[in-house]
MARLUMBA-415474 format. One record per residue (C-alpha): residue in one letter; x, y, z. Coordinates in nm, 4 decimals, always signed. Layout:
<rs>
{selum = A xx = X yy = Y zz = Z}
...
</rs>
This chain:
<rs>
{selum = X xx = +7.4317 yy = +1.0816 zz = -26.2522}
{selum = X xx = +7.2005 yy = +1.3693 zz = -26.3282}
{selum = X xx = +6.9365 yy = +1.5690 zz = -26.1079}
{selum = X xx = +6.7741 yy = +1.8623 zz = -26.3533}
{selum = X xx = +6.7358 yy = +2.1367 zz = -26.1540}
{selum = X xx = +6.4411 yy = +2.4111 zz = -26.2924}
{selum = X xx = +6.5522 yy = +2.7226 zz = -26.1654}
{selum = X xx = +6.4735 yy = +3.1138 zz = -26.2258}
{selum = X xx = +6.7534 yy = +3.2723 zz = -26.4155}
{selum = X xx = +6.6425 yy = +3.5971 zz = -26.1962}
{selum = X xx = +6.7799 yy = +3.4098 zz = -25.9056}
{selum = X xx = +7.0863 yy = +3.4038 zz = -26.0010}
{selum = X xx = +7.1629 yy = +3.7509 zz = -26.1039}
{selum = X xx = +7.0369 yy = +3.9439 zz = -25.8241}
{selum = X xx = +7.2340 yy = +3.9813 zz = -25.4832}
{selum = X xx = +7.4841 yy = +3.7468 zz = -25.3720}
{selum = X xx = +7.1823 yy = +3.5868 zz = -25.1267}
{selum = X xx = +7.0426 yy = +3.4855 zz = -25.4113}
{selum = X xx = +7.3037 yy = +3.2583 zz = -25.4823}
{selum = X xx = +7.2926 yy = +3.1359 zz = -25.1536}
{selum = X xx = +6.9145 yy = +3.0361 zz = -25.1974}
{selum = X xx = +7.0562 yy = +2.8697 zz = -25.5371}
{selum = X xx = +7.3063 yy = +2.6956 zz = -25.3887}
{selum = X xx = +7.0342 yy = +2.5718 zz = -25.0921}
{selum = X xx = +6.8090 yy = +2.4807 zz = -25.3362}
{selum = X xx = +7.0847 yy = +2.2523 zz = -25.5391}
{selum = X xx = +7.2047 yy = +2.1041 zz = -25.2754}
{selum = X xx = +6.8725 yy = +1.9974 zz = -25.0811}
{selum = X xx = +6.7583 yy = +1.8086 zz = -25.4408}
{selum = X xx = +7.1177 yy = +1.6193 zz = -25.4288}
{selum = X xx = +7.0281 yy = +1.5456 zz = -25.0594}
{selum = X xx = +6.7223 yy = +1.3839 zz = -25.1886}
{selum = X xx = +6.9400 yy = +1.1645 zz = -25.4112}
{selum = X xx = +6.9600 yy = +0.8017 zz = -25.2887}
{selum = X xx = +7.2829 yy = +0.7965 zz = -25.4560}
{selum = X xx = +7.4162 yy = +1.0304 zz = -25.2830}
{selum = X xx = +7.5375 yy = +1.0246 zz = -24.9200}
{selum = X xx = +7.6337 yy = +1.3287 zz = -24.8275}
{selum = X xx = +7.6501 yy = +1.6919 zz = -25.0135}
{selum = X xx = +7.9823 yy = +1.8417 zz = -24.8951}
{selum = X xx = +8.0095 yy = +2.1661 zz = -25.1036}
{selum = X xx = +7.7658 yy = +2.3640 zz = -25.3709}
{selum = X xx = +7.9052 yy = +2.6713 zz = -25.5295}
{selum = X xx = +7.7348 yy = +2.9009 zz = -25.7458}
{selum = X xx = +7.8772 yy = +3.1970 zz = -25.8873}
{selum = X xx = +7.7159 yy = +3.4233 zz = -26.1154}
{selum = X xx = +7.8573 yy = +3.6111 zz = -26.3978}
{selum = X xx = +7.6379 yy = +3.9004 zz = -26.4071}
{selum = X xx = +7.7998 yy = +4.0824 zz = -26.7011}
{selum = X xx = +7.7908 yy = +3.7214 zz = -26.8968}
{selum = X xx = +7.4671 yy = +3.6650 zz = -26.7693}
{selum = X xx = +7.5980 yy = +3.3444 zz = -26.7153}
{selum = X xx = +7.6506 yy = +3.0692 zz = -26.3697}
{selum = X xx = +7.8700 yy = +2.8545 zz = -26.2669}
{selum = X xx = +7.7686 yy = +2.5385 zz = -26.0335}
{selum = X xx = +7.9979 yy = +2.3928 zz = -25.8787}
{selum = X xx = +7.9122 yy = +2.0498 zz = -25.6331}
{selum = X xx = +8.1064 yy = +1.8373 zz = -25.4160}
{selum = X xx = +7.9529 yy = +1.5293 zz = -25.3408}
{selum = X xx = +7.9972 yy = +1.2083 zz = -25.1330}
{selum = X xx = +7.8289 yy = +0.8640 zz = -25.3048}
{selum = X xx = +7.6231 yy = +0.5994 zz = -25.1586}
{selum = X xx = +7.6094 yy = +0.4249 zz = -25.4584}
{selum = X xx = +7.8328 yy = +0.1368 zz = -25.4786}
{selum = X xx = +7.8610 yy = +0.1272 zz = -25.9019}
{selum = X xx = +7.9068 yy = +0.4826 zz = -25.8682}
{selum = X xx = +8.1743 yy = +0.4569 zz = -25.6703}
{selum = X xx = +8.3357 yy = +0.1889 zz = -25.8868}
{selum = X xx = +8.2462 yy = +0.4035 zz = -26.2210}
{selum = X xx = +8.4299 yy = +0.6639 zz = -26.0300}
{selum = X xx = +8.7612 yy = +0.4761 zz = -25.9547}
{selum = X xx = +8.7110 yy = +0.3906 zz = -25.5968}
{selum = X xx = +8.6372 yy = +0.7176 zz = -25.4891}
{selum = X xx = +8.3609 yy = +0.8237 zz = -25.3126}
{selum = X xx = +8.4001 yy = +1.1890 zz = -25.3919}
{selum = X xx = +8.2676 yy = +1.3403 zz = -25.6828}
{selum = X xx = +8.3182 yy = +1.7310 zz = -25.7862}
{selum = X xx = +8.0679 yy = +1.8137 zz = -26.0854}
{selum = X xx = +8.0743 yy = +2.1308 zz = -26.2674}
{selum = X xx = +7.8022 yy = +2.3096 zz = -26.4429}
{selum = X xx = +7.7948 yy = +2.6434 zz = -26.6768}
{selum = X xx = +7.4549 yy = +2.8188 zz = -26.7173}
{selum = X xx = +7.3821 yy = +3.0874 zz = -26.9431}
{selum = X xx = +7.0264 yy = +3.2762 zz = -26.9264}
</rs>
């Protein structure tokens, strides 16, 4: 499963409400995912001396061969690093 997100590096390495907006933004394009049913966690958490972010999601499928590809479960965690 993929969903590219196109987002500002500025937003991530301002204030910590800009992470919030980040992690808003990520998880209302998941939401929009018809494989997904649920978003149940989206962490983002910037490395401002790195200049770098961290993504983390927690998501609940809808998809049925997702859900198999994913032994049974219909949790999925998915982890991104980002460097600007």
């Amino acid at each position: 499963m993929m969903i590219v997100l196109a987002l500002s590096g500025s937003i991530f390495f301002g204030t910590t409400e800009d992470t919030d907006i980040a992690a808003a933004k990520i998880a209302e394009a998941y939401e929009n995912d018809d494989r997904v049913s649920q978003v149940l966690d989206v962490n983002v958490t910037p490395n401002l001396d790195r200049r770098r972010v961290s993504i983390q999601v927690k998501l609940r499928l809808s998809d049925s061969d997702l859900i198999a590809d994913n032994n049974g479960n219909p949790n999925i965690e998915l982890e991104q690093p980002l460097g600007f």
